[in-house]
KOLDORO-848870 format. One record per residue (C-alpha): x, y, z. Coordinates in steps of 0.1 Angstrom, whole numbers, padded with zeros to 4 digits, always signed. Layout:
BEGIN
XYZ ...
END
This chain:
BEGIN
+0773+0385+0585 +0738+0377+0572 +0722+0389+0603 +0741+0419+0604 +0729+0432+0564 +0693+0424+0577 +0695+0452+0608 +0681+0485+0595 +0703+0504+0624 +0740+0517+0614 +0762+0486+0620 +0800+0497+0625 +0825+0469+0628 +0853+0477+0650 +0889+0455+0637 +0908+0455+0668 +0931+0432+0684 +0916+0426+0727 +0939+0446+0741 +0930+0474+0714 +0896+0473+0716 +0893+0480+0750 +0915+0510+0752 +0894+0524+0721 +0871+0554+0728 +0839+0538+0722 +0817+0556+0754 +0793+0574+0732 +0792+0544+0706 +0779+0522+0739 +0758+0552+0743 +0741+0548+0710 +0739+0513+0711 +0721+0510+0741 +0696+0536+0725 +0692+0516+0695 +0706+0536+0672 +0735+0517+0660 +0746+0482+0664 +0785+0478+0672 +0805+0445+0669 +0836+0444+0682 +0862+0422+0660 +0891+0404+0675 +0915+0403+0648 +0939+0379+0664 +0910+0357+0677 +0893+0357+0643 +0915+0361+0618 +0896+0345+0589 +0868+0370+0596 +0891+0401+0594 +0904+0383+0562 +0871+0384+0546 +0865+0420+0555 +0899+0428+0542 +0917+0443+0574 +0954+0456+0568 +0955+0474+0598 +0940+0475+0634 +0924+0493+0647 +0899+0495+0615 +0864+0508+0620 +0846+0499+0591 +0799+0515+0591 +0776+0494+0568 +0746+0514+0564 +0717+0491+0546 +0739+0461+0544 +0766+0483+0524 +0798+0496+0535 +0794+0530+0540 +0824+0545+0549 +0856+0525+0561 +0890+0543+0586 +0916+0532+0602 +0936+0546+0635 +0930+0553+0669 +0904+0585+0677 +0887+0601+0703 +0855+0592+0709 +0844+0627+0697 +0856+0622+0662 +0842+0585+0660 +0814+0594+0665 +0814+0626+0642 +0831+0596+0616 +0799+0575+0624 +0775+0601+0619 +0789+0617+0586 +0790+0579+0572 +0754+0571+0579 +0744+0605+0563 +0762+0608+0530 
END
């Protein structure tokens, strides 16, 4: 987590159990992150279940952006990759 509140991108943690995360929209978020512009870590909540614990997951899938080491902006429920991003966007700008 350290590492993460030293990166001066957008960092949005995705809570997801496997099978969740990869039927989550996240094309334009691998689009980004290969640009650069944001740095996305994928969280298996069933594989690490202390971790989504400590970030205080009650439901999956949680997306959760830390802008400057902060949380940002936090949601929860599936969405098209339209809206996440839109949801990304709006939470690194406020």
């Amino acid at each position: 987590m350290a590492s993460l509140r030293a990166d001066s991108r957008g960092v949005i943690v995705v809570c997801a159990s496997c099978a969740q995360a990869n039927r989550l929209a996240f094309g334009r978020l691998g689009l980004a992150t290969r640009c650069g512009q944001w740095l996305v870590v994928k969280v298996d909540t069933e594989g690490v279940p202390d971790l989504a614990a400590r970030l205080r997951i009650q439901s999956i899938p949680t997306m959760a952006v830390f802008r400057d080491g902060a949380l940002a902006a936090r949601t929860s429920g599936a969405m098209p990759a339209d809206q996440i991003e839109a949801f990304v966007q709006q939470s690194l700008s406020a």
